[in-house]
Each structure stands twice: as C-alpha cells, then as structure tokens.
C-alpha positions as CSV (number, residue, x, y, z in Angstrom):
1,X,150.6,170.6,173.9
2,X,149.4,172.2,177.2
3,X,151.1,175.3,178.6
4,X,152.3,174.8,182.3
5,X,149.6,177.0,184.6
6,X,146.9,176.6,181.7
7,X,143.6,174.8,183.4
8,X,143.4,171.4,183.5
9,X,141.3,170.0,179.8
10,X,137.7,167.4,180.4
11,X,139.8,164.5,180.6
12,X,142.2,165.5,183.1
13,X,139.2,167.1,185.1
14,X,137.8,163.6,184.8
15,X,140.6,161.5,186.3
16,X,140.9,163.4,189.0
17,X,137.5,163.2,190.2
18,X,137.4,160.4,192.8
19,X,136.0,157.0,191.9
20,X,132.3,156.1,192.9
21,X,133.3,153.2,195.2
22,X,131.6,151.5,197.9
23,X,131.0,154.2,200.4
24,X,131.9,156.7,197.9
25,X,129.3,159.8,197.0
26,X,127.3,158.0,194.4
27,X,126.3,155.3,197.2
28,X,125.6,158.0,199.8
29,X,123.2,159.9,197.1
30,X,121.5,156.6,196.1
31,X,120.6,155.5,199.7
32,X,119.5,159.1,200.1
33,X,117.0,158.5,197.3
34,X,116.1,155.3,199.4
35,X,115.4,156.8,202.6
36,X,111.9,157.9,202.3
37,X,110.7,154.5,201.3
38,X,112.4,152.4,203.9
39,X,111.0,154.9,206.1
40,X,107.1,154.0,204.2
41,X,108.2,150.4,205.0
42,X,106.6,149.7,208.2
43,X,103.9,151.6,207.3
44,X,103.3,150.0,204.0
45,X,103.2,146.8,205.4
46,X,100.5,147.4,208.2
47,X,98.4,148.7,205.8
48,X,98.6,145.6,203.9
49,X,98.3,143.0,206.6
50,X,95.6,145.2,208.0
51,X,94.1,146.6,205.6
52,X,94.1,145.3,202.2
53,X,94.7,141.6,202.9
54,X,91.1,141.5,205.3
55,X,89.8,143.2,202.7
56,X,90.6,141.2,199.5
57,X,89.0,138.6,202.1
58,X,85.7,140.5,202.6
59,X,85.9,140.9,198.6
60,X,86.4,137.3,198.1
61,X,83.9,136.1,200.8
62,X,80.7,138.6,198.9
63,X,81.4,136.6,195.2
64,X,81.1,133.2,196.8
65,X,77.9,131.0,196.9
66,X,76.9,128.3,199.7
67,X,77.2,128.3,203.7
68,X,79.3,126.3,206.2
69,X,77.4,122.9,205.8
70,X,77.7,122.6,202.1
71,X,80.9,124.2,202.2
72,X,81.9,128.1,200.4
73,X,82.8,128.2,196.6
74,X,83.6,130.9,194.7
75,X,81.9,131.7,191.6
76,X,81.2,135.8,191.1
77,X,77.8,135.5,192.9
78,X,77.3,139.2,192.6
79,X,73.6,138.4,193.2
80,X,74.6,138.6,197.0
81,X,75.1,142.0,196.8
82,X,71.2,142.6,195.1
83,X,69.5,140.3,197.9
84,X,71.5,142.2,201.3
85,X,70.2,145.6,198.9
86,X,66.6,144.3,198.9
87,X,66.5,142.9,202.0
88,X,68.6,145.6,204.5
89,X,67.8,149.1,202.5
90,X,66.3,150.4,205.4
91,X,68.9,149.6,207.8
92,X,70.9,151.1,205.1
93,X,69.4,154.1,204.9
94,X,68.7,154.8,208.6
95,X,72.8,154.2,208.7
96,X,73.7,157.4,206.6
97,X,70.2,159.4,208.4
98,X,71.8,159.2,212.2
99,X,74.8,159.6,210.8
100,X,74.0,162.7,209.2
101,X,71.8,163.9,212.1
102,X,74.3,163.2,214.8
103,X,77.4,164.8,212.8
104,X,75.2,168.0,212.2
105,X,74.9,168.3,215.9
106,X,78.1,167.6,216.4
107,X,79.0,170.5,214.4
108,X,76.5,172.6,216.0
109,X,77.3,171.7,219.5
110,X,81.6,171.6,218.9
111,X,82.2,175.2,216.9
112,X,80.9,177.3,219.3
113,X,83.0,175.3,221.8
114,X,86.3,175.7,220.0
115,X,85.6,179.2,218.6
116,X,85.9,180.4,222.6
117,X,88.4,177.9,223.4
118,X,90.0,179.4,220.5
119,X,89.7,183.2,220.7
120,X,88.0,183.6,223.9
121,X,90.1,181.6,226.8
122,X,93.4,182.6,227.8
123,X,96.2,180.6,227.3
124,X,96.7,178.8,230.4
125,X,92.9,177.3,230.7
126,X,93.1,176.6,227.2
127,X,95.0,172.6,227.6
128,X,92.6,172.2,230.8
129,X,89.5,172.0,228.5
130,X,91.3,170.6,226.1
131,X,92.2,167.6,228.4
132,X,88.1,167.6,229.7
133,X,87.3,166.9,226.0
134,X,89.3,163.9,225.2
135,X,88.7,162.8,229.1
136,X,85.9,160.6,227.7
137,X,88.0,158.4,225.5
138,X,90.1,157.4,229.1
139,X,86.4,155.3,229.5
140,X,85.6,152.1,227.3
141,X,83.4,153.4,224.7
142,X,80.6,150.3,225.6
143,X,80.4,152.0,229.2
144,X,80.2,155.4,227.7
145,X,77.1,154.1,226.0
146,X,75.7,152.4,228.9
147,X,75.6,155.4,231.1
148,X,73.7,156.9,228.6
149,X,70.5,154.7,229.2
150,X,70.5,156.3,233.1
151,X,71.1,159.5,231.8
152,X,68.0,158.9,229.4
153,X,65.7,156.8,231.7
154,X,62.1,157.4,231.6
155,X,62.2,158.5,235.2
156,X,65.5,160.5,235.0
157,X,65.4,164.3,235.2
158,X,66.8,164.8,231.9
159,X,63.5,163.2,230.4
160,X,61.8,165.0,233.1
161,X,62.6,168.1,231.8
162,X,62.3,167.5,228.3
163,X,58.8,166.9,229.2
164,X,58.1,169.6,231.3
165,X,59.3,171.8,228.2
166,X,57.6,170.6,225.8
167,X,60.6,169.2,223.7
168,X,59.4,165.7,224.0
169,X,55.6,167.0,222.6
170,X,57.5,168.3,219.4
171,X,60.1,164.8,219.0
172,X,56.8,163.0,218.9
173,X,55.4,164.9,216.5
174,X,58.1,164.1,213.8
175,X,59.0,160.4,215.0
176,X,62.1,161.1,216.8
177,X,60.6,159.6,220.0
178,X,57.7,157.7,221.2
179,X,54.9,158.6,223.8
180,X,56.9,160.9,225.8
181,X,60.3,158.5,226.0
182,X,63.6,159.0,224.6
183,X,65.4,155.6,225.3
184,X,64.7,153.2,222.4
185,X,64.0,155.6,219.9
186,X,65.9,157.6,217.1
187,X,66.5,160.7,219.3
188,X,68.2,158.4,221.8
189,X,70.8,156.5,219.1
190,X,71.4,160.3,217.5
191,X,72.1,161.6,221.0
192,X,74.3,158.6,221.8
193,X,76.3,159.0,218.2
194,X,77.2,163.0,219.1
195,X,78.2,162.3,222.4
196,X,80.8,159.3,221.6
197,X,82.1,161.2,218.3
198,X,81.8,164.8,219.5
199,X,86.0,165.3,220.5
200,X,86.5,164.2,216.9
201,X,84.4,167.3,215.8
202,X,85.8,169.9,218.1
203,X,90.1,168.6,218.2
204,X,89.7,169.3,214.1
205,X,87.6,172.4,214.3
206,X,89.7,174.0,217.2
207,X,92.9,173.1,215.7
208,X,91.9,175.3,212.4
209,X,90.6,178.2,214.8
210,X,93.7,178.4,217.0
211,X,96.1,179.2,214.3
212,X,94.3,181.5,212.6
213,X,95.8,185.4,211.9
214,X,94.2,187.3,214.6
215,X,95.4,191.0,212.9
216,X,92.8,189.6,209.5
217,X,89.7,190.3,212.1
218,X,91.8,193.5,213.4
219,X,91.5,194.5,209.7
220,X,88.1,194.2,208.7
221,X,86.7,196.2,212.0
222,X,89.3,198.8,211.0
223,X,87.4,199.0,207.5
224,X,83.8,199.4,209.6
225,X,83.1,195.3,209.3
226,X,81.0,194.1,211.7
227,X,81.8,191.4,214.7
228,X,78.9,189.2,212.6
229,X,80.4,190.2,208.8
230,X,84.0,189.3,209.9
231,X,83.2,185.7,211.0
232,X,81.4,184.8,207.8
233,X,84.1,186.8,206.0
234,X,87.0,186.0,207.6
235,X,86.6,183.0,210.4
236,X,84.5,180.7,208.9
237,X,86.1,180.6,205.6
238,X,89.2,179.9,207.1
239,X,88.1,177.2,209.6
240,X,86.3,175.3,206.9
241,X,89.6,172.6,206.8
242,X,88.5,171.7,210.1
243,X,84.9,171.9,209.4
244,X,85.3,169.2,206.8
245,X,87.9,167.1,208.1
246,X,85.3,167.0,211.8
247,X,82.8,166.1,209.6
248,X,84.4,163.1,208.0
249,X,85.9,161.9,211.3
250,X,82.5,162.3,212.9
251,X,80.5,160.5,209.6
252,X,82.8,157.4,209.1
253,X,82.5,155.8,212.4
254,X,78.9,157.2,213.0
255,X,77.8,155.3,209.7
256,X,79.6,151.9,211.0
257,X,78.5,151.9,214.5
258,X,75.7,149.5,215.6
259,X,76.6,149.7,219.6
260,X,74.7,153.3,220.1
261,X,71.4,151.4,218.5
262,X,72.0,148.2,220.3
263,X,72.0,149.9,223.2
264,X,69.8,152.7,223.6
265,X,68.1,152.1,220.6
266,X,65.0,148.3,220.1
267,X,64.8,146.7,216.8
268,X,63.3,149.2,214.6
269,X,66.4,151.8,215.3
270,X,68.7,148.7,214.2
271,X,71.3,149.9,211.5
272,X,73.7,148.4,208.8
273,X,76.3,147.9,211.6
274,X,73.5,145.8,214.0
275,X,72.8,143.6,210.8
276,X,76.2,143.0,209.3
277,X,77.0,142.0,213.7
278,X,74.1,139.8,213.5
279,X,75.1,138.0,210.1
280,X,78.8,137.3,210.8
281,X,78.1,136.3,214.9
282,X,74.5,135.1,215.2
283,X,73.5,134.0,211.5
284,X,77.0,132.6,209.9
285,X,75.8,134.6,206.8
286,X,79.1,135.2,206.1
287,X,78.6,136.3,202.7
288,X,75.7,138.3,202.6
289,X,77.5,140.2,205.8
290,X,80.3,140.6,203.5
291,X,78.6,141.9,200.8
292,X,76.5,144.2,202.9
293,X,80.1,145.3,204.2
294,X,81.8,145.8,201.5
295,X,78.6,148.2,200.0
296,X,78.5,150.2,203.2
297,X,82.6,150.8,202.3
298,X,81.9,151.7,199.0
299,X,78.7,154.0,199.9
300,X,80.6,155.7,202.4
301,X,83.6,156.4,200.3
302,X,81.9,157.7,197.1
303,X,79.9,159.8,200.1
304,X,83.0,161.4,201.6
305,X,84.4,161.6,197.7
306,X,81.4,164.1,196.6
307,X,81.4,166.1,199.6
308,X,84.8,167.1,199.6
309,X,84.8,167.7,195.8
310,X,81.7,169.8,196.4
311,X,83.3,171.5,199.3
312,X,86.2,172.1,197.2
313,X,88.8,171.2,200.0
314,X,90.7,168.3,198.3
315,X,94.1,170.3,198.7
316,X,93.3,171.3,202.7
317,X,92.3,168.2,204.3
C-alpha cells in the first residue's frame, strides 16, 4: 500500500509519461535522425546521374568488342585496355609530365603571391587582388588559350626577350622548345596549363596562409629564430593543407586537358586528353577511348591516393 506524499513507483511513472503519438516526441526525434540524409538527397542523386551512371557507361563501353557497323557487344574484352596501353603510352606519359611541370610552377609562381597577399597587404587591398585573380575565369577558358598564341608569337616581344636573354638557348638545350620558338612546343602547353590552373593554386594556398596565428611567428623571433627558420618552422608547415589541396586541384584537370596542346602545342605535344577527343569525335573508337578514359581515371586516382598518404595530409584536406 503506498503512503499518500510517498513518490510515485515505475509503473505509475510510466503511465504518466505522454504517449508517443503522431506528432508526439518520438516522431520529432526520428525525423531529426532523418534530417541529414534528406538533406544528402539532392546531392546524392547528382552524383549518381552525373557521375556514376556516365561512368558505369564508360565502364561498360571499355569491355565491349566491335564498332558501329557491326554493331557493339559486350563480352569482357579487357584486351582494349592492353592495345590503347601499347598504342597511346606516350601520350600517356607526356599527360602526367606537363602536368607535373605546370603544377610545380604553379606552386612556385602562387605561394609567393599569397604569402604577401597574406601577411604583407593590408586589409582593404587584400579582396582587390583577390578579385584580379579569379578575373580570368570571367573569360571562356578556349579564348584564354587563344590569346596565348599572340602572347607567344615568334615575332612577339615576349619571345623576343626570351631570346635576347638567352632563355630560349637553354629551353633548346633540354627539348622544351625548338630553334628559338616557344609556340608548338612543350614549354608553350606547360606555360598555357599554369596560366589557366594557376587561381586554383593560389585561392587554396592563400586561404591556409590567411588564417594562420600571427603571435606563433611573434614567438619564435622572441626565442632568437630567424625570419628564414620561422617560415620553414612555422609557416610552411602549417600552410601545407593548402599546398596539397592546390596541388591536386591544379594536377587533375592539368592531366585531363587536351585544349592547351591543341592549341599552342602540333602533334608531337598531343596528350591522353587530344587522343581520347580524337577517338570519341573523329575516329568513333568508342571503346578504345573508353578504355583509355577509364585508365587515365584510375592512374590519376591511385596518383593523388599516394601523394596524400606520403604527404600525410589525409585528415587536413
């Protein structure tokens, strides 16, 4: 028998909790839960309309056998991939060596430019140069290619002076240009590739600078570090999120693109982009461009997979 005033046992506690109905807590917490994904949704399904169903077409096109007079079957012919390997390595190969070359230019051109956007400029010039290097994505990326062919005419000033210095003398020497000429040659397709993917080096790189803790640099020259010892202590440590995510958005599309070579470079700059173009538009290859597409993919990924393991970034980009 329960003493009037005594607290209420587990089963009267129980009956007086409200039901779960309808609208009642248990619904709010279970649409809570659901949130997140209905959120994902739209995204989800882009990715797979997109994305994985092309894809899965790419895939499917590479394993089949005949053309479009005989008509396409499918039958795992995994000897398309071997043939476009033996037949396009060394449009493969020059792919990943501009890419390479233009991203380390990139880097080398875009750090010093964000470190003194970063630490150097004062606050009010800083969105001004920000805004002068995106300016070149408010042009059509084929026209910002073209104008590179007057800016690297034989008779232009810029050869000119590459001449006049010498430059050209030491390009020749090691194949990056030919009798004194930049257009249609490697230097000109590796110029081209840093210019068109250079804001995708510096946006990264400056965003890592910027919110850096100025007082760390304060420190070390209070403990007699020098200006030199404090940035490979202290700045370029901490900026290397932005190194490597630069890198990668520099790579990527560098790898892929076959307009910089169509353009500025001749035949013998062609790369895996110009020949996978020239099979799906020209050819009707379809498969072999498929399967030459679907290696580039998997080159670049297992690529980008090492160097961010060996950079040892995996939790920062």
């Amino acid at each position: 028998m329960s003493v009037a005033g005594a607290p209420a046992g587990p089963a009267l506690g129980r009956a007086a909790a409200p039901e779960a109905g309808p609208g009642g807590p248990a619904s709010g917490a279970r649409s809570g839960r659901l949130t997140p994904y209905f959120l994902l949704l739209p995204l989800g399904l882009a990715l797979v309309v997109f994305f994985l169903l092309p894809l899965l077409s790419q895939l499917n096109s590479s394993l089949t056998s005949g053309g479009l007079e005989e008509g396409y079957r499918f039958d795992w012919a995994v000897g398309n991939y071997v043939e476009v390997w033996l037949d396009y390595w060394p449009q493969f190969l020059r792919s990943f060596l501009y890419a390479a070359a233009a991203t380390v230019l990139a880097l080398l051109i875009a750090y010093p430019l964000a470190y003194t956007i970063a630490f150097k400029v004062g606050d009010g010039w800083r969105p001004v140069l920000l805004v002068l290097i995106v300016a070149p994505f408010f042009t059509s990326f084929l026209i910002r290619t073209l104008a590179w062919t007057t800016v690297l005419a034989d008779d232009g000033w810029v050869v000119a002076a590459l001449r006049g210095s010498g430059v050209l003398f030491l390009t020749d020497g090691v194949g990056l240009t030919t009798d004194g000429r930049v257009l249609a040659t490697p230097l000109a397709v590796i110029l081209g590739l840093t210019y068109n993917f250079l804001p995708f080096m510096t946006l990264p790189l400056y965003a890592s600078l910027e919110k850096q803790d100025r007082s760390l640099l304060q420190a070390s020259g209070d403990l007699y570090a020098s200006a030199w010892d404090g940035f490979w202590k202290i700045t370029w440590p901490l900026s290397l999120p932005g190194v490597v995510s630069g890198t990668l958005l520099t790579f990527i599309p560098a790898t892929g693109d076959y307009v910089n070579a169509t353009f500025l470079g001749s035949m013998r700059e062609s790369m895996a982009g110009n020949v996978i173009d020239a099979l799906f538009l020209r050819v009707r290859d379809y498969n072999h461009a498929a399967a030459l597409s679907i290696s580039l993919m998997v080159a670049i990924v297992a690529l980008v997979v090492h160097y961010v393991r060996r950079a040892g970034t995996e939790d920062l980009v």
